[in-house]
N, C-alpha and C positions, 0 to 999 in steps of 0.2 A: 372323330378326330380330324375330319377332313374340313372341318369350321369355317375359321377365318384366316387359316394359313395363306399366305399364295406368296411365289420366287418374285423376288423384286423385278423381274422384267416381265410381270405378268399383275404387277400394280398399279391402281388406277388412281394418281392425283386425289387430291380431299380437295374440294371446292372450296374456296376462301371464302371467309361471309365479306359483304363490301363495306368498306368503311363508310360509314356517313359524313358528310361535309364537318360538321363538328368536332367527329375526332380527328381529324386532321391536321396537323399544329400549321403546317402549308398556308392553308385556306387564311388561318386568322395570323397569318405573322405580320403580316402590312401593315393590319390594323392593331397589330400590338406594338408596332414598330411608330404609329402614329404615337400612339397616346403614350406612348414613353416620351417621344419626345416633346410632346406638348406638356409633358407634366414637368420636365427639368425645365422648361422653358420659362416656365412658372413658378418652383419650387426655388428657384437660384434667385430671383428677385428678393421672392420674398424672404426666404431663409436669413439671405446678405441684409436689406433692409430691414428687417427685425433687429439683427446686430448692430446695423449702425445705428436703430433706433435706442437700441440697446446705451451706448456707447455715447448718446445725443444728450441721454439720461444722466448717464454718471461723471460726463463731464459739463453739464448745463452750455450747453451748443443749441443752436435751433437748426436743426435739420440738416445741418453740414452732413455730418457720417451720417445721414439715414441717403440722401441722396447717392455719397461716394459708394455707399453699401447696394444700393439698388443697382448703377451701373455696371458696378464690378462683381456681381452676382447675374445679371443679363449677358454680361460679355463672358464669366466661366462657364455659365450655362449654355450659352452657343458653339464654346470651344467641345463641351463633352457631348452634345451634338453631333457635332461635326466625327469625333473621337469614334465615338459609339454608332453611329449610323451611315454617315457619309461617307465612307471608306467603303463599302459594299460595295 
């Protein structure tokens, strides 16, 4: 019976196993923090320029709204940049 009892001030810590660089969420947040932004930075162009492309279509325009789309997709995509990252 005398086992594995023992009075809390006669306990000895459990050794933590060490985490490895990978688990980590730390280690890789910068670089998760890149490529979000790289990907909106990308993602807003092209999403907007599709639309306008879209929009170039069903009103028989040449490239007017694909351009306005591209811009104003570049510049939303900078502001939720800014939104999402640059306030840290």
């Amino acid at each position: 019976m005398s086992g594995d009892f023992q009075p809390e001030s006669k306990r000895q810590p459990s050794p933590e196993t060490p985490k490895s660089k990978t688990d980590s969420p730390q280690n890789n947040d910068g670089e998760g923090q890149v490529w979000g932004a790289i990907s909106t930075l990308v993602a807003g162009p092209a999403v907007w320029g599709f639309g306008g492309w879209f929009v170039d279509g069903w009103l028989n325009t040449t490239r007017t709204y694909t351009a306005i789309g591209v811009v104003v997709g570049f510049i939303t995509s900078l502001y939720i940049v800014y939104v999402r990252y640059g306030k840290n």
